[in-house]
C-alpha positions in Angstrom: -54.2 -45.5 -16.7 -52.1 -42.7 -17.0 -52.8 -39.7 -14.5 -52.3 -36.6 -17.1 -54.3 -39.2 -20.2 -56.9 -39.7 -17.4 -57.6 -36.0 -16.8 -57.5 -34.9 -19.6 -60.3 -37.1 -21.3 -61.9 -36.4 -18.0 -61.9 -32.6 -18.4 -62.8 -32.9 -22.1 -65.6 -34.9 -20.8 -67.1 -32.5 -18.7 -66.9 -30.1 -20.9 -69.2 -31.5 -23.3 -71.4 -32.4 -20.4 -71.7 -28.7 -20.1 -73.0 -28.4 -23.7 -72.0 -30.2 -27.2 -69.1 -28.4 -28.4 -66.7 -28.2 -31.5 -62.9 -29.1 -30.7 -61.4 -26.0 -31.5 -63.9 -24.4 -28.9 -62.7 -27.2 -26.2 -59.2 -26.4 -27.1 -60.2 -22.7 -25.9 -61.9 -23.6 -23.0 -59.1 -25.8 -21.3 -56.2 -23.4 -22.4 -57.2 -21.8 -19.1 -56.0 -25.3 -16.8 -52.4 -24.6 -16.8 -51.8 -28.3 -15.8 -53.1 -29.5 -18.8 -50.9 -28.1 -21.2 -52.6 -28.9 -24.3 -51.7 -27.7 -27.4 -53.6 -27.0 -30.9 -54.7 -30.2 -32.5 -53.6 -32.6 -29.6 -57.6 -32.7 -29.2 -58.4 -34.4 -32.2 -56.9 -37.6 -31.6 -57.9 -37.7 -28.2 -61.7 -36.7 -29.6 -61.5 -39.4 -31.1 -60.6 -41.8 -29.0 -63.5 -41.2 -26.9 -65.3 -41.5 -29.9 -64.3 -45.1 -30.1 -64.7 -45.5 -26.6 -68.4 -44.4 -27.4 -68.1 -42.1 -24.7 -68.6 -38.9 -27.1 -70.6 -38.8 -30.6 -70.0 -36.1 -32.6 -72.1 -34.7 -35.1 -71.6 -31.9 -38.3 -73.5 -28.6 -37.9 -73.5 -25.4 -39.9 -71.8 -22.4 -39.1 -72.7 -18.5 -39.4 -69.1 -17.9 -38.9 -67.6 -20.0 -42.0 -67.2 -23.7 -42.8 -69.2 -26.5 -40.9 -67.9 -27.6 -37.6 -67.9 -30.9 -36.3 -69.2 -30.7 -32.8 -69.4 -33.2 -29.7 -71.7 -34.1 -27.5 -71.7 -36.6 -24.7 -73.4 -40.0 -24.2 -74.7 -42.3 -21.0 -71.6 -44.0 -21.0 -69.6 -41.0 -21.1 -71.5 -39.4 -18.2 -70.8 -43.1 -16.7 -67.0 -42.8 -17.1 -67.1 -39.1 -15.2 -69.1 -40.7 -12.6 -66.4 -43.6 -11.7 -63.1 -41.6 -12.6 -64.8 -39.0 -9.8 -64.7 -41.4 -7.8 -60.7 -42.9 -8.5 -59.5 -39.0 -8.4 -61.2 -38.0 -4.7 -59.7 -41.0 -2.9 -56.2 -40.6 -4.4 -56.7 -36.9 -3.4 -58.0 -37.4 -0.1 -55.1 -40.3 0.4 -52.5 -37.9 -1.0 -53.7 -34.9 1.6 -53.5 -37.3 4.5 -50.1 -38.1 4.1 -49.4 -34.6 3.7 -51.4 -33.3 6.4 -49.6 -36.3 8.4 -46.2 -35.4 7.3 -46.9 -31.7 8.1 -47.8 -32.4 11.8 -44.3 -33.7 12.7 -42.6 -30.0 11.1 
């Protein structure tokens, strides 16, 4: 697993775990987590993938605001995924910062 892939699809994720959203809307949201550097359109593919995964389903609703969007929500396995990348992400964090922290002692 790529690290940048893996956070990425593990951002969108809890995102939608927030609430079912459309993928220009996630694009918005995540503009704001400089790491990510996502530009417009690079969702979609990566939408879909989790869409294969069967992580995400996505669903069409009607729009007040112009054309149908196609929006997407998240499933058991997604919420699964979250769960057990959590887990991945905090011990290589807490393993990076104690190396750090060690490394910092002996400045």
């Amino acid at each position: 697993m790529q690290l940048k892939k893996g956070l990425l699809e593990i951002v969108i994720l809890l995102q939608i775990k927030k609430r079912a959203m459309y993928g220009y809307e996630l694009t918005i949201c995540m503009k704001d987590i400089p790491f990510l550097n996502l530009t417009n359109g690079a969702i979609y593919p990566i939408l879909k993938r989790l869409e294969k995964e069967k992580w995400i389903i996505s669903y069409w609703n009607e729009s007040s605001e112009g054309p149908r969007r196609k929006y997407y929500q998240i499933t058991m396995e997604g919420e699964r995924i979250i769960a057990e990348r959590w887990e991945i992400y905090n011990s290589m964090f807490k393993t990076i910062e104690s190396i750090v922290m060690e490394e910092k002692s002996k400045w």
